[in-house]
N, C-alpha and C positions, 0 to 999 in steps of 0.2 A: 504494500500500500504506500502510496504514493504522501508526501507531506503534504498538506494542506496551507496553499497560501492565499491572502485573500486579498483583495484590493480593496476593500473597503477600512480594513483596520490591519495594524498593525502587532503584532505579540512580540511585547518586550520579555524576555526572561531575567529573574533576580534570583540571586544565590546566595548574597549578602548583605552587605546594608542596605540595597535597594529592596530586600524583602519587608524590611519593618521602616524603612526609610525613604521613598521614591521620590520624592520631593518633586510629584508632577502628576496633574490630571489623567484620570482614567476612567474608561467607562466601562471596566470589569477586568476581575482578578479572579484566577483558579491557580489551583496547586497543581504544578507540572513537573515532570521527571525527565531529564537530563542523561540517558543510558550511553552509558562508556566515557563515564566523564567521574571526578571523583576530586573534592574542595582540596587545596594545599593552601596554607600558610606561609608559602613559601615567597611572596612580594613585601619587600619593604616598603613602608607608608610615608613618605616625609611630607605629605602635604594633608592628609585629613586625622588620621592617628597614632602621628607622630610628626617629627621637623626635621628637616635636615639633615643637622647633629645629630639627632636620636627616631631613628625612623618607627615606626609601630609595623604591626606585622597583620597583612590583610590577607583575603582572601582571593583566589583564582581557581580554576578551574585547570586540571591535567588529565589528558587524555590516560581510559585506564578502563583496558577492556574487562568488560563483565560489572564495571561499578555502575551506579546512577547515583545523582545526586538530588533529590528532592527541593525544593524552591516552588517559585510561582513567574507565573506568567499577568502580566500588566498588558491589558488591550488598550490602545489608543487609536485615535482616529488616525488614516493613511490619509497624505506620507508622514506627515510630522515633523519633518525637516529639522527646525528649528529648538525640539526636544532631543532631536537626534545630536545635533551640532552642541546642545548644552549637555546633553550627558558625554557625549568624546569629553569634553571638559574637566568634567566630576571625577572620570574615570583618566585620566593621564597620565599617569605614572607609571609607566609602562604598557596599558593595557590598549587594544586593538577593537574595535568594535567588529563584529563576527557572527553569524549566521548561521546556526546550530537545528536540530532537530528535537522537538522537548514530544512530550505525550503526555493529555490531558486526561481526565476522566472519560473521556466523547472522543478524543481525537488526538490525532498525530499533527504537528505543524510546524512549520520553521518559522523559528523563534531570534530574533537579537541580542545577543549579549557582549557584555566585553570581556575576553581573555588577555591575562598578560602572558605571553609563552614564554616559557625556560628563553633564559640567555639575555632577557629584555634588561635595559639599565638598571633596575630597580628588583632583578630576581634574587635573590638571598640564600635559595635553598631552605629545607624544612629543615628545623633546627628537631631535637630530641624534646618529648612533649614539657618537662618537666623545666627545661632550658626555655622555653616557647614560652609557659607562662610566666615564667618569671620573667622577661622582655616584655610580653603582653604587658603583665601586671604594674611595669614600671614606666611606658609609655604614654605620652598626651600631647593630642594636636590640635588644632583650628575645631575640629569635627567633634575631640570630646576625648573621654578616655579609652584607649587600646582592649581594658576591660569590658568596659560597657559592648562595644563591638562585639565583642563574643556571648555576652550573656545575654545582651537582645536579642542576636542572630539563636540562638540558642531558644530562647520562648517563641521566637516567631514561628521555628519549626516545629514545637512542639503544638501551638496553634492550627498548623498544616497536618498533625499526626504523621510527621515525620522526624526523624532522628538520623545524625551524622553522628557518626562515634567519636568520627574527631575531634568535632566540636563541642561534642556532651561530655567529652575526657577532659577537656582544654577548660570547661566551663567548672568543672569539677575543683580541678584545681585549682584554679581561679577561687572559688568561693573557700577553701582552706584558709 
């Protein structure tokens, strides 16, 4: 079966702070699955949580056969342009805006997100979890604190009745 694309609207997909934070009109939201895709922590932050000096630790998306990654999909009206052009913005620190395959409860459809891929300016590599929060934990940008990131993205999913290990292990910590 074929993706589903529409001319009339557009399906943004969100996998982090765009889930509990879109900071942009919509005219419907579903929880959608991501398959062979899997969240890394693996992008340094220096502009929403963290600075420069001391970068925070976000999330992206790495290719990784057999995973899914649960999120949601933001409908907007097509083209959008101008949503489009502000979020490349939001999202700049390495990351690419990208054209993905998500699956809805109803449907299959391709979806926009942004990936930062291995090797981009601002890639880090995943640090060891306990190494991660403690970076997290010490982290704060323009955006707010490195924590908070994780423990909102954290309830938003579990609002969606989905769970990332990584980030329910990471949240875990975090709350110690």
């Amino acid at each position: 079966m074929q993706p589903k694309i529409s001319t009339n609207r557009l399906a943004i997909f969100a996998y982090g702070s765009l889930l509990y934070r879109p900071g942009f009109e919509f005219t419907g939201r579903e929880r959608a699955v991501a398959h062979g895709f899997a969240r890394s922590f693996s992008q340094a932050s220096p502009d929403h949580r963290g600075t420069p000096e001391k970068p925070g630790r976000v999330l992206t998306l790495v290719r990784a056969p057999g995973a899914s990654t649960i999120g949601a999909v933001y409908y907007v009206e097509a083209p959008a342009d101008n949503l489009l052009t502000e979020l490349d913005y939001r999202e700049r620190a390495g990351y690419e805006r990208a054209s993905i395959e998500v699956s809805t409860a109803s449907e299959r459809l391709s979806a926009i997100t942004w990936i930062a891929s291995p090797g981009n300016a601002h890639d880090v590599g995943q640090l060891p979890l306990q190494a991660l929060a403690e970076h997290v934990r010490s982290s704060v940008g323009p955006s707010g604190r490195n924590d908070d990131y994780v423990l909102k993205l954290e309830a938003t999913l579990l609002e969606l009745e989905g769970v990332d290990p990584l980030v329910s292990s990471l949240a875990a910590l975090l709350r110690r």
